[in-house]
N, C-alpha and C positions, 0 to 999 in steps of 0.2 A: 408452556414453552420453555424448555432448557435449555438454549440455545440459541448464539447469535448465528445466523447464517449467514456462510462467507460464499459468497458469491464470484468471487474474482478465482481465476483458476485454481486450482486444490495444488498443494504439494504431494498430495497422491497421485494426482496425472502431468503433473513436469514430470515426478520422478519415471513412471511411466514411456511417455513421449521421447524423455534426452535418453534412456536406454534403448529405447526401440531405435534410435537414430545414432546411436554409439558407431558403429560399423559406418556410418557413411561418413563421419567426422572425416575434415582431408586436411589437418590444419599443413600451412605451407612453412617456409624455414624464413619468413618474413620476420622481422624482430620489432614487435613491437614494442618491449618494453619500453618503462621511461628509462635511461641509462649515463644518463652526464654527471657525473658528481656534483658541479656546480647548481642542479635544481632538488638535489637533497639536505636536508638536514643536515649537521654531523651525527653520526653515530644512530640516522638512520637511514630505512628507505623508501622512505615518505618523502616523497618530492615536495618540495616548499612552494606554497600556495603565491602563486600571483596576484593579490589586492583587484577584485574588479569594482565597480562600480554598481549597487544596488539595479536591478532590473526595473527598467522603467516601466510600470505600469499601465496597460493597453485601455481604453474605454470601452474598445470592444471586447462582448462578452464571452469568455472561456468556450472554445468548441472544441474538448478535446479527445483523440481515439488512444486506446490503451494497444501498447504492440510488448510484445513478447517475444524474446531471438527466440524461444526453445522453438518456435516454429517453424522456424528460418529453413531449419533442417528441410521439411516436409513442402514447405511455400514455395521458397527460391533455391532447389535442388543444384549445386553447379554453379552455381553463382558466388561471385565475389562480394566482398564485404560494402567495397565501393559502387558493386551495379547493386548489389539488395538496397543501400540506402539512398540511393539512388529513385529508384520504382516504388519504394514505402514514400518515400515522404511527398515525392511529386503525386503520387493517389491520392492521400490525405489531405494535399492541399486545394487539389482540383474538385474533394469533397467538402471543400469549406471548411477545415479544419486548422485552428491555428495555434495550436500546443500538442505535443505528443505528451502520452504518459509512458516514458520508456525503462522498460524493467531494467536496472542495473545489478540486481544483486537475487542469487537465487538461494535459500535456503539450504539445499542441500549440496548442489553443484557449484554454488560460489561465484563470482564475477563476471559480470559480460562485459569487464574489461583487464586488463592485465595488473596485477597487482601484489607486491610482498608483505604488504601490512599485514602485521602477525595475529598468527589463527584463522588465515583467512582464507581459501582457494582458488584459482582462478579455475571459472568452465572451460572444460579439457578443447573444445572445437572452436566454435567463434567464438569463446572470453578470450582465445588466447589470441584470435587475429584482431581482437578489438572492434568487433563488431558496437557496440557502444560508442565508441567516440566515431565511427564512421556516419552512423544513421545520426549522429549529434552533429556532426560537423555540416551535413548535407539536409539538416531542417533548421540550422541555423541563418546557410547560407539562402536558404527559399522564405527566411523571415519566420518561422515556429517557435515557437518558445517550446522548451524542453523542460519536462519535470522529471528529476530521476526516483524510479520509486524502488525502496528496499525493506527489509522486513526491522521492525523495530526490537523486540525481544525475542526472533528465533531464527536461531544459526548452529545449524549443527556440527561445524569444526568446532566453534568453543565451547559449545554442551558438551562434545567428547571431551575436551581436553579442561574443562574443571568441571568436575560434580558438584563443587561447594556453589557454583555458582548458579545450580538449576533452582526451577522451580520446585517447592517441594510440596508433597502431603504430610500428615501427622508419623511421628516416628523418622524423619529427617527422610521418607522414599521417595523419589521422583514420581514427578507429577505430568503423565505421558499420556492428557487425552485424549489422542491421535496417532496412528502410525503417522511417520514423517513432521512432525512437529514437535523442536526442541528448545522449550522455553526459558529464558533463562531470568533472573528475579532480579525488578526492581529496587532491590534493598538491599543488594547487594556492591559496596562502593565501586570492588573492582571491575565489574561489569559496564558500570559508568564510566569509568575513564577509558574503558575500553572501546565502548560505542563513540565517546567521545574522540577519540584517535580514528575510529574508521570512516565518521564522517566528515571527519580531516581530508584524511588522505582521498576519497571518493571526489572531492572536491578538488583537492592537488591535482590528480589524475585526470579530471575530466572539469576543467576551469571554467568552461564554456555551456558547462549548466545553467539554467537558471533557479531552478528551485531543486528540494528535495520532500519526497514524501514516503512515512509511513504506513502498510497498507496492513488493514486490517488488526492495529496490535490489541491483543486478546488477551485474559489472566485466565478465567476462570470458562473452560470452553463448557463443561456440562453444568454448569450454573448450580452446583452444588455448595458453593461455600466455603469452601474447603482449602485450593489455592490463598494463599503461597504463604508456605507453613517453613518457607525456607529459614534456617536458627539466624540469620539476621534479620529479617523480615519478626519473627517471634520476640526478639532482644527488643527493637525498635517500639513494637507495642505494647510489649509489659511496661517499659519505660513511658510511653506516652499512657496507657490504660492499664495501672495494677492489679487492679482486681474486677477487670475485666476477661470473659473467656473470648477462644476461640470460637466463630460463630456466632455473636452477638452483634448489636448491631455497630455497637463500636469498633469491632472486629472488621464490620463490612464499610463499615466508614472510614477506616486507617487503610485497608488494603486500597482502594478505590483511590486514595489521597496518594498513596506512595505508585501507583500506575501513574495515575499524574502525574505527578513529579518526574517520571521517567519519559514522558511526551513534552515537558515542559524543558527538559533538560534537553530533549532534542530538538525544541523550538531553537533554544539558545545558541544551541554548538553552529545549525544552519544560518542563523542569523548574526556569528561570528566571522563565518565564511562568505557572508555578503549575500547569501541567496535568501530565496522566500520558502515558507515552510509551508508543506499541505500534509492532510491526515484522512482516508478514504478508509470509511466504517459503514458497517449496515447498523439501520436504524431497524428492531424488529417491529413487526406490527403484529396488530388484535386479527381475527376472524372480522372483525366489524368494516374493515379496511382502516383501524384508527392508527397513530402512532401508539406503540408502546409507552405507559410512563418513563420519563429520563430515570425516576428513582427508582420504577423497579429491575431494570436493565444496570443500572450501577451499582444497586445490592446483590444481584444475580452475577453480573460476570465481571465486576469492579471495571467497566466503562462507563465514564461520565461523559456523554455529549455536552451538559450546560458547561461542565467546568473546563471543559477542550476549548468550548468556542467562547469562553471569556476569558482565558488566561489573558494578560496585558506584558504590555513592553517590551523584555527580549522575549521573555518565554511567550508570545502572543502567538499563539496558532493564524496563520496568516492566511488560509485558506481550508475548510472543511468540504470534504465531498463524500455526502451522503449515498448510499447507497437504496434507493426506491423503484424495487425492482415488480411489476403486475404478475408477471409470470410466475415467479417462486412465489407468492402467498398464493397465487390460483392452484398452484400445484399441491401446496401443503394445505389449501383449507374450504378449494372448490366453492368458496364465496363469490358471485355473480358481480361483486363489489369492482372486483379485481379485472378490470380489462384497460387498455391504453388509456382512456378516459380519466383512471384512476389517477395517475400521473398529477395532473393538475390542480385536482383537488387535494390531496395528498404531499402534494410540492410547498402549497398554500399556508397547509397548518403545518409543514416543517418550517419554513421561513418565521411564519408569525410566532413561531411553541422559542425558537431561541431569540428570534429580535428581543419578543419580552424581559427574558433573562440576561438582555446585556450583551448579547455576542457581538466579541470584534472582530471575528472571521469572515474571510468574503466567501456567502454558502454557494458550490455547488452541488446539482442533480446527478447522479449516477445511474444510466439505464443499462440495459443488455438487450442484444438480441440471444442471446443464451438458452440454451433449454432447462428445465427443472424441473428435478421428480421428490415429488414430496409425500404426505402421504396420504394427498387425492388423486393425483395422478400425473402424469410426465404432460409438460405444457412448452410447447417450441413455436414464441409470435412466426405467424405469417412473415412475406413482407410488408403486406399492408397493414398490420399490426405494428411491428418495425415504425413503418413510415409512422404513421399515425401517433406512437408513445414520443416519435422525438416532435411531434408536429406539440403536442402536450405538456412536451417536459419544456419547448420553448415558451410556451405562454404562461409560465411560472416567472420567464426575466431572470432567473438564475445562469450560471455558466454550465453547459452538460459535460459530463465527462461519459465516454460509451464503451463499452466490452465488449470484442475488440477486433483487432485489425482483421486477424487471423479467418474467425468468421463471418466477417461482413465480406471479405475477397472471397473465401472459398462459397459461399451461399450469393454472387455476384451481385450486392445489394448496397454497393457504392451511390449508385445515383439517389435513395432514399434517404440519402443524406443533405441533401437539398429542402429539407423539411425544417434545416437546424438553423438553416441560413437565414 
């Protein structure tokens, strides 16, 4: 297996989707900007953050659905920013769901909310009418708790506009294992203080968050080794290992530490802004139905789940949401292992594989109703399939987080959410 699979929508079909929907954008001559001088900086425009108070932590356990504006387009056709969050959040809630996972930040299209912080874009349609703080204001006010999720190391306004700061391969070339995917290296300072500014400002803009999370952050997507050869990333480990090569294991031990350090860095910045940190990764599995070794998944693509879910203090990853999806291993390995059922047993030895190793994360389950084609065959659960994975994935006692709004409305499978309850 070369490869972690990302299961949460592709940046190959946003980018898809928000063109095919270019033409029906209507944005209106509403001004959302932020615009007082008095709630910026000097000398920027980064609106200065209002002090809130740490979010009190619920007893009851995370039910949360993932929504996506790019669909806004095709879902709620003609609709306003105020009736779309309106009709999202009141479904959700009536499906027993009590945190949104709500995309703020699109990789290639930039903001789904209005925003000057530099290198950064806002989405040409509803980033500009602020569809973000609209569906935030209106799952605040029905009691949800809100997670804003954005991508941790890939943004492609700032991959265009510095090269020094990409990921690289050997010979200083970018390192571009995907159309639409622009990553940019952890060991590189300016980058950090970069990120560090943006989840500033994300949180100026939208105060009424309560958490932030990373989805999916990835180094090394074909599990080659090879990432990130970027010349400070290279300085860093000659100096920590002299006479150590590239490709070694001390090679795969320094990269894996310096990703870290780039999740730990954005534990801190969120936990400076008063909110909770969450970080949503596929954990790969065996043909057996087993989990992958934590070590060979962190030699392979420098992701560490043990050291994610033990970091402490600021940098403490606050929240971990695993991704344990039946469908995509049935698809990729036709093992009979692989059906709703699996879930449970599977949810089990995820909980017990990091309690051992010290996690101070609060874990949750990630399922999908999704389809997946792998390379046994294309696998799309029923809805008794559906019902059944979340009836599973509750009897693990973990928090679910599910994938997402978009197709559980369109496939009319809201009520099977009464399984989670």
């Amino acid at each position: 297996m070369k490869t972690i699979y990302t299961s949460l929508l592709s940046v190959l079909t946003i980018t898809l989707l928000l063109t095919a929907c270019e033409t029906s954008k209507n944005p209106t001559s509403e001004n959302t900007e932020l615009s007082e001088a008095s709630k910026r900086r000097p000398g920027s425009t980064t609106p200065t953050p209002t002090p809130t108070p740490t979010p009190t932590t619920s007893t009851a356990l995370a039910r949360g659905i993932r929504l996506d504006p790019a669909y806004f387009y095709s879902s709620h056709p003609g609709q306003s920013v105020t009736q779309i969050a309106l009709d999202v959040v009141t479904t959700i809630k009536a499906a027993g769901g009590n945190q949104l996972y709500l995309y703020a930040y699109n990789t290639i299209y930039g903001a789904w909310y209005p925003t000057q912080y530099e290198q950064t874009t806002t989405e040409a349609g509803y980033g500009k009418l602020n569809i973000f703080n609209a569906v935030t204001a209106e799952a605040k006010k029905q009691g949800l708790k809100v997670v804003a999720v954005v991508p941790l190391n890939n943004f492609k306004s700032v991959w265009d506009n510095n090269s020094s700061w990409r990921v690289k391969k050997a010979g200083n070339i970018d390192y571009i294992p995907f159309s639409g995917i622009y990553l940019l290296s952890a060991s590189v300072l300016d980058y950090q203080n970069w990120y560090k500014g943006f989840i500033d400002d994300l949180v100026a803009r939208n105060p009424n968050i309560d958490a932030i999370e990373v989805v999916e952050p990835t180094l090394d997507y074909n599990w080659d080794k090879i990432p990130d050869q970027n010349p400070a990333a290279l300085a860093a480990f000659s100096s920590k290992y002299p006479s150590a090569l590239v490709g070694s294991q001390s090679w795969l031990d320094f990269r894996a530490a310096e990703f870290l350090n780039l999740i730990a860095l954005f534990n801190q910045q969120v936990h400076k802004n008063l909110k909770q940190s969450y970080l949503v990764q596929t954990w790969t599995i065996q043909s057996n139905g087993s989990l992958m070794p934590n070590s060979t998944i962190k030699n392979s693509s420098g992701f560490d789940f043990a050291g994610v879910a033990t970091l402490q203090n600021e940098s403490k990853t606050d929240n971990l949401v695993t991704e344990l999806i039946w469908q995509q291993w049935f698809s990729q390995y036709g093992t009979s292992v692989f059906n709703p059922s699996w879930i449970s047993t599977i949810g089990a030895s995820y909980k017990n594989t990091l309690t051992t190793v010290g996690a101070n994360s609060t874990l949750h389950i990630h399922v999908e109703i999704s389809t997946f084609s792998g390379a046994h065959n294309t696998t799309s659960p029923t809805d008794l399939e559906f019902e059944q994975t979340l009836q599973y994935a509750k009897s693990v006692g973990l928090g679910i987080s599910v994938y997402d709004y978009n197709q559980i409305k369109t496939r009319n499978a809201f009520s099977y959410l009464s399984s989670w309850q």
